[in-house]
C-alpha positions in Angstrom: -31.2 24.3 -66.5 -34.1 26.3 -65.0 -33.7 29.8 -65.1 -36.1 32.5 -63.7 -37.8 33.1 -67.0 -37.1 30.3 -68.8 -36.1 26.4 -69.2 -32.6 26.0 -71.1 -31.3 22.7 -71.9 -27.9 22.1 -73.4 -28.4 19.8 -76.6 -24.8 19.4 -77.9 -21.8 21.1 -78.5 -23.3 23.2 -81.7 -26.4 23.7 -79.9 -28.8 24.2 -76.8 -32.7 25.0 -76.6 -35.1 27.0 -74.9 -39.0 26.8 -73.7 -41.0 28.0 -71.4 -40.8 31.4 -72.0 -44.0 33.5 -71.9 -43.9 37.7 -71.7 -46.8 39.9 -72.5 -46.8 43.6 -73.2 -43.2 43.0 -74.0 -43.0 46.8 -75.5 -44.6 48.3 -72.4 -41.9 47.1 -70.0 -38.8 48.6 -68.8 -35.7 46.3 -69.9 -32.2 46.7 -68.8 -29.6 46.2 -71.5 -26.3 44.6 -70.0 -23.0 44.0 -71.4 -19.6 42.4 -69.3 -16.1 43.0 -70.2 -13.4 40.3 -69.3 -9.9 39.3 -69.0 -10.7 36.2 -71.6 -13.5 34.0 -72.8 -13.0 30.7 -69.7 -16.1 31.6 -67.8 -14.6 29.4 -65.2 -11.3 31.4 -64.7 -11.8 34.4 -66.1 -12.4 38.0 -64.6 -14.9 40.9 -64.7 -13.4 44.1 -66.2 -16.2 46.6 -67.0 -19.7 46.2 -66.1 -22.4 48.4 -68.5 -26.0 48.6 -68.8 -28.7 50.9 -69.7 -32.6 51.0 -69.9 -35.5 50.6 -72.4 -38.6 51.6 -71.7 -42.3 51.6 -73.7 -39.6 50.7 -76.6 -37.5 53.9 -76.1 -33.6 54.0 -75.1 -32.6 56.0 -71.7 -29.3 56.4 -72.7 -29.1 59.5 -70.0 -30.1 56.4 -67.3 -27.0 53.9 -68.5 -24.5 52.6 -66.1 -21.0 52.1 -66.6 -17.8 50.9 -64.6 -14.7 49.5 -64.4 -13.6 46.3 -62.2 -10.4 45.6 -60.6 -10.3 42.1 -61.7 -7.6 41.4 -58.7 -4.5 40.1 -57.5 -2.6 37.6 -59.6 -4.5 38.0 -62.8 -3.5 38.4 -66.5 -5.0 39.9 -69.3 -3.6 38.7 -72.9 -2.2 41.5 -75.3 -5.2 40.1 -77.6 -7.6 40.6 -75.0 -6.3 44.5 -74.4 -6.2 45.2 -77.9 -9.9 44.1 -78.3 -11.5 45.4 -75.4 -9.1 48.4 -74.4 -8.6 47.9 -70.8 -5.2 47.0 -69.0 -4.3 45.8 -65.9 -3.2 49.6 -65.7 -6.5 51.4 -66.0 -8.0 48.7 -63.6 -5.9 48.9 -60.7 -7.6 51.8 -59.3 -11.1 50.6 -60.0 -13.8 48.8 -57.0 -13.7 45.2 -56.9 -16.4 43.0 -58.4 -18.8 43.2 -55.5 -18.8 46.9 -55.3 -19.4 47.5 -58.8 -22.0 44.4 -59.2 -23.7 46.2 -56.4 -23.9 49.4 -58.6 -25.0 47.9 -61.7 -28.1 46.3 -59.8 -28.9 49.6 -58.1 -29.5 51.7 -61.4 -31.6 48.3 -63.1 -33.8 48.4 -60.1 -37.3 48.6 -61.7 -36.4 46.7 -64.7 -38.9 44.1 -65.5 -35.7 41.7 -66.7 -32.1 41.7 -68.3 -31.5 41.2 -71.5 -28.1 40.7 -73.4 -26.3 39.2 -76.2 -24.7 35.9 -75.8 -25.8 35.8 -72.1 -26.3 32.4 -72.0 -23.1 31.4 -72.8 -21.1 33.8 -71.2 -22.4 36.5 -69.5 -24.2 34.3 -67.3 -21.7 31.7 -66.2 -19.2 34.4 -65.6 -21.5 36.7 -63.1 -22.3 32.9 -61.2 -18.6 32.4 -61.3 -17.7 35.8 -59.7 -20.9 35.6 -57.1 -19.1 32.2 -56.2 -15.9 33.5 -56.2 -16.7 36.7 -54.0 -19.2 34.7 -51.5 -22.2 36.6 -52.3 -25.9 35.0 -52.8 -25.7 33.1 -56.2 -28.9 35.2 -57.2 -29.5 37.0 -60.5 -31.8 38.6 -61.9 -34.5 37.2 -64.5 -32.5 37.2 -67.7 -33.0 37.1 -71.6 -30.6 35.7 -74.3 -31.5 38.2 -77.4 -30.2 35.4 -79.7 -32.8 33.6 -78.5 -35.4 36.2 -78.9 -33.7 37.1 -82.6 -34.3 33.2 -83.2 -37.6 33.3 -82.2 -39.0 36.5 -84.2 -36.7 35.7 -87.3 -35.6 31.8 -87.6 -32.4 30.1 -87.7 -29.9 32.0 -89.5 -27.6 30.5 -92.0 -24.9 31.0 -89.3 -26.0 32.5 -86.3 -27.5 35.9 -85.2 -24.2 37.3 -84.0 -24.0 40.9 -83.2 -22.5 41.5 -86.8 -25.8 39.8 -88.1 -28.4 41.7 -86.0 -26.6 45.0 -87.1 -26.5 43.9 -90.9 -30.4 42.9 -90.6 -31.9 46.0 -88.8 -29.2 48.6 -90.9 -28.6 49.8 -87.0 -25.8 52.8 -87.2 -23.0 51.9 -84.9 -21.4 55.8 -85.8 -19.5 56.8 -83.0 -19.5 53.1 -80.7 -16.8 50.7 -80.5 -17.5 47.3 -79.9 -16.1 45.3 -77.0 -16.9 48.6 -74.8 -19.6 47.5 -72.4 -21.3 50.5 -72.6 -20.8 51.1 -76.2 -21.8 47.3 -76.9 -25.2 47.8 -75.1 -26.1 50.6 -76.9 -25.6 49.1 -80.2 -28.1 46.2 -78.4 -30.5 48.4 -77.3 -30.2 50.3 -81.2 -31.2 46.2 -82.8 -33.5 45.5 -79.8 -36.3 48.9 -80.7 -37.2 47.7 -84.3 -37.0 44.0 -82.5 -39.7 45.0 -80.0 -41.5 46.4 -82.7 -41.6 43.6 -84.8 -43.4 41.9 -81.7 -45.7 44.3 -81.1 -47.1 44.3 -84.9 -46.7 41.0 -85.5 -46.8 39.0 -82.5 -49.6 40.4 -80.7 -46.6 42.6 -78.5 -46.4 38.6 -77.1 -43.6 36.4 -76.8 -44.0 32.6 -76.3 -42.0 29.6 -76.3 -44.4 26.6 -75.1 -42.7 24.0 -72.9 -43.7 21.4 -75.1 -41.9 22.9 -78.3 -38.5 23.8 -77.6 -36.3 26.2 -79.6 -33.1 25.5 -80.8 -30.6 28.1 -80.8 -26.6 28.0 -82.3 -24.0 28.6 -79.8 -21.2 30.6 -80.4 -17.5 28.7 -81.2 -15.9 28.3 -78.8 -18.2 26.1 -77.1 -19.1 27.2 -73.2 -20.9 25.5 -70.3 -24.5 26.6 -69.8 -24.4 24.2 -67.0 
């Protein structure tokens, strides 16, 4: 699958690799940290609840500059008491919040500028989601260039013995989650733009502030269980 930044190709059901990735300056440039909220984990069926995001820039968090908002995820749609316990959001708090398209619209208003997206898990299930709702909602199947920061987290640091989760990333920078609860969009992308600063640093000092992934040398990179289509 050819995305705008990069070539992914699904492997198996434990795994799916990357190439063709090449960004210079990668400290210099202005990167918008997204996170989605959902009524469950099928990409296919599943709903946008809350939209988040919020910039980086020359390797500095503009958390006065984030973005955050709740969707309506419709008529006819259920969230699980699992679901509400994890994330917080109920059909109740949603009912008076814009639809999709309205709040889509928003998100890509305040990350205008941004030299890409980046997010964690993306791959799997931030990105099949948004093409699902754009499909669902008639609008141009179009997003924005977009980064896995498993993938980058792979690159910079190797394969894990499990998998650079969220948990892992925190663990291995010492990041201080004080204060954010996770499975809050806007929360969630703060604690990825907290593991993403000594990440961009890393590349600047050690990778020549460079990253590459030749076409001819793919990366291999875990999925998360439960398996989900990056077709």
């Amino acid at each position: 699958m050819k995305h705008p930044m990069l070539h992914i190709q699904p492997v198996s059901d434990d795994r799916y690799a990357v190439s063709d990735l090449e960004i210079e300056a990668f400290s210099t440039l202005r990167l918008w940290v997204f996170d989605l909220e959902a009524t469950g984990l099928d990409t296919t069926r599943d709903r946008v609840t809350q939209i988040a995001g919020l910039p980086i820039e020359g390797g500095r968090i503009l958390e006065n500059e984030s973005f955050v908002q709740l969707v309506n995820p419709g008529d006819d749609v259920e969230i699980s008491r699992e679901v509400e316990e994890l994330t917080g959001l109920t059909l109740e708090k949603l009912k008076d919040a814009p639809p999709f398209p309205e709040a889509w619209g928003g998100c890509k208003q305040a990350a205008r500028g941004s030299a890409f997206w980046i997010g964690q898990s993306v791959f799997e299930f931030d990105v099949p989601l948004l093409e699902a709702e754009l499909a669902r909602h008639k609008l141009p199947k179009t997003l924005p260039a977009i980064l896995d920061s498993i993938v980058l987290a792979t690159a910079l640091l190797g394969e894990p013995e499990g998998r650079w989760s969220t948990t892992a990333l925190i663990q291995r920078f010492q990041v201080d989650t004080t204060g954010l609860r996770r499975h809050d969009a806007l929360d969630d992308v703060k604690i990825l733009g907290r593991i993403l600063v000594p990440m961009m640093e890393m590349i600047r000092e050690d990778h020549g502030d460079r990253v590459f992934l030749p076409p001819d040398r793919p990366l291999s990179i875990k999925r998360h269980p439960p398996h989900k289509s990056l077709s």
